[in-house]
C-alpha positions as CSV (number, residue, x, y, z in Angstrom):
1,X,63.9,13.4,176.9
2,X,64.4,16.5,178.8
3,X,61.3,17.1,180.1
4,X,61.4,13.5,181.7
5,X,64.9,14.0,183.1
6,X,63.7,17.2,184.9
7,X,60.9,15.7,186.4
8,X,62.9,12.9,187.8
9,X,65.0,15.6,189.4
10,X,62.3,17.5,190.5
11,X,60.7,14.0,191.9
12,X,64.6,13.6,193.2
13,X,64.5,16.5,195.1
14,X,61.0,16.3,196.5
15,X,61.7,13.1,197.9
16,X,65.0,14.5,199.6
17,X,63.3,17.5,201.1
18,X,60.3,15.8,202.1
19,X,61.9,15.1,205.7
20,X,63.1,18.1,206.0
21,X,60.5,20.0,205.5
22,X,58.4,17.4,208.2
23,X,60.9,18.0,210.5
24,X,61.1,21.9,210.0
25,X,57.1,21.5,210.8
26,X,57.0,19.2,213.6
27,X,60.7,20.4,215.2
28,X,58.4,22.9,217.6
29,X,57.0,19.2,219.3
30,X,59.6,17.8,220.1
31,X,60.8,18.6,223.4
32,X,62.9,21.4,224.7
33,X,66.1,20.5,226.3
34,X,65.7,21.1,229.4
35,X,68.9,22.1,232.3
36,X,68.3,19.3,234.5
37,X,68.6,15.8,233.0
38,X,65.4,13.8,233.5
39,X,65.8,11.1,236.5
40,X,67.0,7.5,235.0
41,X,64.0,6.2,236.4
42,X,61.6,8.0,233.7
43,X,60.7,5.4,230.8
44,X,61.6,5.8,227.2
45,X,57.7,7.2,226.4
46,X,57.7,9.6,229.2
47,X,61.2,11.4,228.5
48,X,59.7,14.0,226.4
49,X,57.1,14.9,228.7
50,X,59.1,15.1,231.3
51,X,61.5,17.2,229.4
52,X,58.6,19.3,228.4
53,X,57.5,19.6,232.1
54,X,61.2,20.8,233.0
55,X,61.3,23.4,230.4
56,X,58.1,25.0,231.9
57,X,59.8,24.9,235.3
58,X,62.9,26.6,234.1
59,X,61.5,29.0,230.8
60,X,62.7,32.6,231.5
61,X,60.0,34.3,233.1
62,X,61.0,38.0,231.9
63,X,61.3,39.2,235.7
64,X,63.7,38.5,238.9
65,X,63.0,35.0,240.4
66,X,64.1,33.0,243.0
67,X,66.3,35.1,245.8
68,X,66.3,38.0,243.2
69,X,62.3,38.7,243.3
70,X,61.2,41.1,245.5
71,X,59.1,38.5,248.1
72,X,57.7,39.0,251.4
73,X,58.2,36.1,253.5
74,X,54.7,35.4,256.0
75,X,55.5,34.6,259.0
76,X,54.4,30.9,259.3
77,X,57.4,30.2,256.9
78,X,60.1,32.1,258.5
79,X,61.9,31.0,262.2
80,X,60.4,31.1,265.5
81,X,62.1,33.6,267.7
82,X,63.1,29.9,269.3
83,X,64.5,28.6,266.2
84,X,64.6,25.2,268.0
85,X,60.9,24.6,267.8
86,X,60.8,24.3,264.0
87,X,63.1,21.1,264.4
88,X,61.4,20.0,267.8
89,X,57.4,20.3,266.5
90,X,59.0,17.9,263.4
91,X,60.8,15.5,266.2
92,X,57.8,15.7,268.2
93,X,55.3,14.7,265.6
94,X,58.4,11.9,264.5
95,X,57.9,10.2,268.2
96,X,54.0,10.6,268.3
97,X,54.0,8.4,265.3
98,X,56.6,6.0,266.1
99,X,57.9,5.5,262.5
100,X,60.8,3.3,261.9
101,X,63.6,5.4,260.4
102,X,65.6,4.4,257.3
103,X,69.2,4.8,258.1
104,X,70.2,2.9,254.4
105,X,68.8,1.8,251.8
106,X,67.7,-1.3,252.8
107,X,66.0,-0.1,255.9
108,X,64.1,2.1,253.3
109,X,63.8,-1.0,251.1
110,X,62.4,-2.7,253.9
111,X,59.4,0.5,254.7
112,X,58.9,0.1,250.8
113,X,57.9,-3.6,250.9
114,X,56.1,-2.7,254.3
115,X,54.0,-1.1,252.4
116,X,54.2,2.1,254.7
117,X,55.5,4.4,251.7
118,X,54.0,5.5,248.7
119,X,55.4,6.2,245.2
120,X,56.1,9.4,243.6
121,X,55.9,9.1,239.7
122,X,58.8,11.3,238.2
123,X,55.6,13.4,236.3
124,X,52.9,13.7,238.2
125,X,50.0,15.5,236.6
126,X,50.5,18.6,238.7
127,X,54.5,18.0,239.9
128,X,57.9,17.1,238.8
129,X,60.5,15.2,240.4
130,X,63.3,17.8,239.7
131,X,66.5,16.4,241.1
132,X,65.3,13.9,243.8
133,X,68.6,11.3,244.4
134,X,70.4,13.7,241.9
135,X,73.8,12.7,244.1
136,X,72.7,8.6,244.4
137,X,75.9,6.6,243.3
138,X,76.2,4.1,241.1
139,X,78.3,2.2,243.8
140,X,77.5,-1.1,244.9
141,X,74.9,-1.3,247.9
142,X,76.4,-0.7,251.6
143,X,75.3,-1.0,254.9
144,X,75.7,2.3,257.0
145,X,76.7,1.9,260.3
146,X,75.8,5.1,262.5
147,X,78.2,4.4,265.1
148,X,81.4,4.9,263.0
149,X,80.0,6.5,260.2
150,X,81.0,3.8,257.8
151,X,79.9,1.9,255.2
152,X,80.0,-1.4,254.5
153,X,80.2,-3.5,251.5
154,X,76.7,-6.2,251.1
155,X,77.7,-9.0,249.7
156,X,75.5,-11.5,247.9
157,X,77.3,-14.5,249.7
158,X,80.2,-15.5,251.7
159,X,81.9,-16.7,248.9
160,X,82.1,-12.7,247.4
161,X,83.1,-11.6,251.0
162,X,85.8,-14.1,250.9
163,X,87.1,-12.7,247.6
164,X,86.9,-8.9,248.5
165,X,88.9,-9.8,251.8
166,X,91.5,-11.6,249.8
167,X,91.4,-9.0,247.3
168,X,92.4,-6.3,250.2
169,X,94.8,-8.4,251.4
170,X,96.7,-8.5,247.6
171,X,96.2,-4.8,247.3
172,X,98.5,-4.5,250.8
173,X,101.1,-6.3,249.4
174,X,102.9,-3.5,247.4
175,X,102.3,-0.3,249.3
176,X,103.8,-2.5,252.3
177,X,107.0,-3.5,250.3
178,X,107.5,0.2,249.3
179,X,107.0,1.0,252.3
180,X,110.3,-0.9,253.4
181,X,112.0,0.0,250.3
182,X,111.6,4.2,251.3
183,X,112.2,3.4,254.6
184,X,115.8,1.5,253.7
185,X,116.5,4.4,251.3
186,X,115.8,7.2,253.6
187,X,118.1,6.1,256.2
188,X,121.0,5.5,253.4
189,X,120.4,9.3,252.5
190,X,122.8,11.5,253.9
191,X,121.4,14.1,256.4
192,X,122.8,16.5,254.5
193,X,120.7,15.7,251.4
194,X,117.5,17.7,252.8
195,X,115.9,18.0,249.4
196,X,116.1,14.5,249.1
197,X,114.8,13.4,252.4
198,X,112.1,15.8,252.4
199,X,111.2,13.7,248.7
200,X,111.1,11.0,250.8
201,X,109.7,11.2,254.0
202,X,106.6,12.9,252.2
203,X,106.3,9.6,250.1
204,X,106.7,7.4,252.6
205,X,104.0,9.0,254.5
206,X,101.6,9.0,251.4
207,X,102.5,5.1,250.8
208,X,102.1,4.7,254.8
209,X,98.3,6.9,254.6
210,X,97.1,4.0,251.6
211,X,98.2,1.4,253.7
212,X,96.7,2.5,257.0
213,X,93.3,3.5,254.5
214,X,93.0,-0.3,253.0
215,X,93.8,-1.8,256.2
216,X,91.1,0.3,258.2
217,X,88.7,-0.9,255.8
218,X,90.0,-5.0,255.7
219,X,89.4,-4.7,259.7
220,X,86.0,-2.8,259.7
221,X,84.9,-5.4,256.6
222,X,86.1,-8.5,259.0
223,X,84.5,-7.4,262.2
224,X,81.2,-7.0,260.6
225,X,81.4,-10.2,258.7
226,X,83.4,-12.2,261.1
227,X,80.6,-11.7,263.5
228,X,77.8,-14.2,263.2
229,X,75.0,-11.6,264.2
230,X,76.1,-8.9,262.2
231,X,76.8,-11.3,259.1
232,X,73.3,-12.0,259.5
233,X,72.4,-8.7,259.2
234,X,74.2,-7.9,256.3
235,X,72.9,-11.2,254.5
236,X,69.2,-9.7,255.4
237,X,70.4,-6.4,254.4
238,X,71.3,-7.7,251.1
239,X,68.4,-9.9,250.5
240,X,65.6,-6.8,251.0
241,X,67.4,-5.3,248.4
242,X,67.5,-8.3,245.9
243,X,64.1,-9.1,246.3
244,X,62.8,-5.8,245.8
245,X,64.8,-4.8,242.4
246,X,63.8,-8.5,241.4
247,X,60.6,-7.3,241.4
248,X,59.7,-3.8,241.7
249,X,56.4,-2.8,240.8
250,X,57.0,-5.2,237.4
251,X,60.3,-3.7,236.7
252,X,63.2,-5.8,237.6
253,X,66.8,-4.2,238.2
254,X,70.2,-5.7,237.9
255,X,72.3,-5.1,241.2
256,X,75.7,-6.3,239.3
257,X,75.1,-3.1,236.7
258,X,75.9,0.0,237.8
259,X,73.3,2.0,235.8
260,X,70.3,-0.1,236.7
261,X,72.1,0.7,240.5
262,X,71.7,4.4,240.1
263,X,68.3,4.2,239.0
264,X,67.3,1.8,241.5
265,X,68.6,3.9,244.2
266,X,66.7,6.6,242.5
267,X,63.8,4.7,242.4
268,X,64.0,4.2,246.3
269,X,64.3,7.7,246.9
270,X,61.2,8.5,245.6
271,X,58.6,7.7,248.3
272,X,56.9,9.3,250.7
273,X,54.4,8.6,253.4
274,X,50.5,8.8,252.5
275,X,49.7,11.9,254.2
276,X,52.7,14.0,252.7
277,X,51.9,12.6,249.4
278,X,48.5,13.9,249.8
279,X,49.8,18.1,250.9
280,X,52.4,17.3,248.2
281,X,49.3,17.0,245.4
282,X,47.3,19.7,247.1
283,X,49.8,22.3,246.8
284,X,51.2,20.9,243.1
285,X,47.3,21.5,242.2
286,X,47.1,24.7,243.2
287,X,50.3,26.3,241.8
288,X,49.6,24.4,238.6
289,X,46.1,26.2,238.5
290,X,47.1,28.9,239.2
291,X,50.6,29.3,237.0
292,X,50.2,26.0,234.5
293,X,53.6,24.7,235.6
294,X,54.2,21.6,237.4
295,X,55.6,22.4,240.7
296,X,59.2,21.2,241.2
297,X,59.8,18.8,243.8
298,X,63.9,18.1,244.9
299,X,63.7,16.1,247.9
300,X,61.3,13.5,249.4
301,X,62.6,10.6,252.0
302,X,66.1,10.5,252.3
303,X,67.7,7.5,254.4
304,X,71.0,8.7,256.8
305,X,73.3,7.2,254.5
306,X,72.3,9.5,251.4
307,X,71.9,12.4,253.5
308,X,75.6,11.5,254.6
309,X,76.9,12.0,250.6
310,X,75.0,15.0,250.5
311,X,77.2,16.6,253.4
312,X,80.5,15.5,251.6
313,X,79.4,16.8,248.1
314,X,77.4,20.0,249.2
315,X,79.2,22.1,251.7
316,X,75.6,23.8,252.5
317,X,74.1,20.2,253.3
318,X,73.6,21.3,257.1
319,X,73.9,18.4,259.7
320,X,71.4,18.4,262.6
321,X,70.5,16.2,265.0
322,X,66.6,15.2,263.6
323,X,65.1,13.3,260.7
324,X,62.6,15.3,259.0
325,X,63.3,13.7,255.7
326,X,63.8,10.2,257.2
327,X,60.1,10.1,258.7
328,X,59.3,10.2,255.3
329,X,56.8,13.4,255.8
330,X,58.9,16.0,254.5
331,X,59.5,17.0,250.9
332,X,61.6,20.0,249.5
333,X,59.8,22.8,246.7
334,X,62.2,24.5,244.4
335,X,61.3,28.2,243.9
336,X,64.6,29.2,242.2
337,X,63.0,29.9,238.8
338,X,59.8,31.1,240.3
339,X,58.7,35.1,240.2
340,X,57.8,37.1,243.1
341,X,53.9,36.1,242.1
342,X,54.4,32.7,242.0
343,X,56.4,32.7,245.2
344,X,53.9,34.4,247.1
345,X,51.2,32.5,246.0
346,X,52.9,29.3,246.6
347,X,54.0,30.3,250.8
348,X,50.2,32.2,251.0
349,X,49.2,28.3,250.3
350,X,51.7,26.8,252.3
351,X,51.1,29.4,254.9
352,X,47.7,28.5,255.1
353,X,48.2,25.1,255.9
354,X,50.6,26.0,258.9
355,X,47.9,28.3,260.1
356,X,45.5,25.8,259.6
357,X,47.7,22.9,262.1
358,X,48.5,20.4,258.5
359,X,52.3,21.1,258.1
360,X,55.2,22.5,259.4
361,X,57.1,24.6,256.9
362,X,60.0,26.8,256.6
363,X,61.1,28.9,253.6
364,X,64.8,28.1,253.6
365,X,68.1,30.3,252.1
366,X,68.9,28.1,249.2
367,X,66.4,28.7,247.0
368,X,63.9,25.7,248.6
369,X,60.8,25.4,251.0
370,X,60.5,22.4,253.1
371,X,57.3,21.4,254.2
372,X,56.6,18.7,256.8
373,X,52.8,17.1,256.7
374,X,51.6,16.0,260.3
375,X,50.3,12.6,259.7
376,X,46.8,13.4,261.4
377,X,46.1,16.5,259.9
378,X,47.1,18.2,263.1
379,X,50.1,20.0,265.3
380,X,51.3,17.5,267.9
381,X,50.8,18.9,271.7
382,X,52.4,21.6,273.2
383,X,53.6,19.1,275.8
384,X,55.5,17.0,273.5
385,X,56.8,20.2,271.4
386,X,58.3,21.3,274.9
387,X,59.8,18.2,275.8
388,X,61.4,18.2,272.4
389,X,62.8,21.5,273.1
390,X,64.5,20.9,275.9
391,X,66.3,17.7,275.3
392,X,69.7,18.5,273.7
393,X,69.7,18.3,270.5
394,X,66.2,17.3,270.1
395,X,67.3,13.6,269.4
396,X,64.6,11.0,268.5
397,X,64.5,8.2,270.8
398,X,67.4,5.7,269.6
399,X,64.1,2.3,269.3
400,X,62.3,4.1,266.3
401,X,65.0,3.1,263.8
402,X,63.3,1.0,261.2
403,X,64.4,-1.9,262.2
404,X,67.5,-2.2,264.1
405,X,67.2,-0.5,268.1
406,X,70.9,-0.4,268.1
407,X,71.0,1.9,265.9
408,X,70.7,5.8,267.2
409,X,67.8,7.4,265.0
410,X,69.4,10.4,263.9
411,X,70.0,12.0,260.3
412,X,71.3,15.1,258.6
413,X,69.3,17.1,256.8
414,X,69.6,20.1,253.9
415,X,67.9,20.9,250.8
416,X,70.3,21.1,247.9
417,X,70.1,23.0,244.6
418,X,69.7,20.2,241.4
419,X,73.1,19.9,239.4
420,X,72.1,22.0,236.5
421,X,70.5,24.8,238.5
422,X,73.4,25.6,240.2
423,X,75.2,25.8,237.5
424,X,73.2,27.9,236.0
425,X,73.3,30.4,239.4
426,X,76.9,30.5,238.9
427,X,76.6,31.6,235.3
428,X,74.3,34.6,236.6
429,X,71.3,33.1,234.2
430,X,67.9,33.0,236.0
């Protein structure tokens, strides 16, 4: 009797530990959490790769990296002693082409469904997409609008227009009536009472700063809307989007969720033009060779609009007055985690391609090189370089928007550390 009790223990116990002693033997596959959280548009049976890739990117290397390695910079990726060419050769190469310029997302929507960009994959065989549309909202669509610098709501009929203007209208009601009521009490408050007029004036100009902030928006809402043309182009605006998340490559996303938003916008971000996609995957096969890690990747097109939210969350998001990232040829390399070996291998590559006429390249202060693919294969002429130059500013011309010529085609531009990573600075870890 108590030989058969023991064994049903023992069988007891067996069956208990059996899963942990699986997972204690397969816990080294699963993979390693990695600092920057995998894009929302990865699918569920990609996660762990991707997560896998990341931890390659990041692993402690044993040695200074990034800004802390002990590099030497060639001189194809530094400045020109005219530091406006680097921007001018890229403008110049911008006009040459004539591409239309995304200036939101449904311009870049619109280049998409052209057919004139090409898809990124967040794990490429040689690359990773680490941090590209890190900062994309999960706010509802807008239209940018260049000459104010606003955004405005899309709406997916007149009917939702009608409500958000009533909506504003509600929402003006009370800061308005307390607006009266501080002003009544303020003149009842004895002059002598500073401490208590001081309480007041500063809320009646807070109350008065909401007011002025929701009727400024009611007003630049209405005169888009209330304007036949530019209703128009807000409906179009809105239906490019719809019809592409209705149908995006087989995956279809909700515009009313927020989420599904987000990774849309994501998503959109993730494209560039043939030829860039083509240095992109040369370089990512070298340094992959030649280090087995994926090469990181934290910027590819950027539309006006996004590059817009960059500046406001990212003090070292630079504004300038030309579109690399808009043409869609430029894409940003991350060499924060990489050693001096790595780095010098990757710019001698780079480098070489400069040397060679393909790209355009600059190894920039935060921790990022951008590299700009001609489409051709080859440096535009001098002629144009110069003319680029010497106009202020080196503004494209305002007709190679992507699809409105009202529009002036200009954009900011910066390369900005992922989230995690810079977190990570901060903390001194590299």
């Amino acid at each position: 009797m108590k030989e058969e009790w023991a064994k049903r223990i023992c069988g007891c116990l067996l069956v208990a530990l059996c899963p942990l002693i699986a997972l204690s033997l397969t816990g080294c596959r699963r993979a390693p959490r990695s600092l920057q959280p995998p894009p929302p548009t990865v699918e569920a049976p990609l996660i762990d790769p991707w997560k896998a890739a990341a931890h390659k990117v990041e692993e402690e290397r044993g040695e200074p990296t990034g800004r802390k390695a002990s590099i030497n910079t060639p001189a194809e990726l530094q400045h020109y002693s005219d530091r406006r060419r680097f921007l001018a050769v890229q403008v110049a190469e911008m006009r040459e082409q004539r591409y239309g310029l995304p200036q939101d997302y449904a311009d870049l929507a619109l280049l998409i469904r052209k057919g004139e960009l090409v898809e990124m994959p967040p794990l490429g065989d040689d690359y990773l997409l680490y941090g590209v549309g890190a900062n994309a909202s999960d706010e509802p669509f807008m239209h940018y609008d260049p000459a104010s610098g606003q955004n405005i709501p899309l709406f997916a009929s007149d009917d939702e227009f009608k409500r958000e203007d009533a909506r504003l209208n509600d929402s003006l009601k009370e800061p308005q009536a307390r607006l009266a009521d501080l002003a009544h009490e303020l003149a009842r408050t004895a002059k002598r009472d500073r401490a208590r007029r001081q309480t007041l004036a500063n809320q009646l100009a807070e109350t008065r700063r909401a007011v002025d902030e929701i009727t400024a928006r009611k007003k630049l809402m209405e005169s888009f809307y209330l304007n036949g043309d530019q209703r128009r182009e807000l409906a179009s605006d809105y239906q490019t989007l719809a019809t592409l998340a209705a149908d995006f490559s087989g995956k279809t996303y909700n515009l009313d969720d927020a989420a599904e938003r987000r990774a849309f916008k994501v998503r959109l971000l993730s494209f560039l033009r043939p030829p860039a996609r083509d240095v992109l995957l040369e370089i990512a096969h070298d340094y992959q060779a030649k280090f087995h890690r994926p090469l990181p990747v934290t910027s590819l097109i950027r539309p006006e609009q996004y590059q817009m939210r960059l500046s406001e969350k990212n003090p070292n998001a630079t504004k300038i007055a030309t579109p690399p990232h808009a043409t869609g040829l430029a894409f940003d390399v991350y060499n924060f985690y990489m050693t001096a070996a790595e780095q010098d291998y990757l710019m001698s590559v780079i480098a070489a391609m400069k040397m060679a006429g393909r790209v355009e390249a600059l190894r920039e202060n935060r921790d990022h090189i951008h590299v700009f693919a001609f489409a051709d294969g080859a440096r535009p002429a001098e002629k144009l370089i110069a003319n680029a130059i010497n106009q202020t500013g080196a503004k494209p011309a305002a007709n190679h928007t992507a699809r409105r010529s009202s529009k002036p085609a200009h954009i900011a531009h910066s390369s900005t550390k992922p989230r995690a990573a810079t977190a990570q600075a901060r903390k001194g870890h590299h």
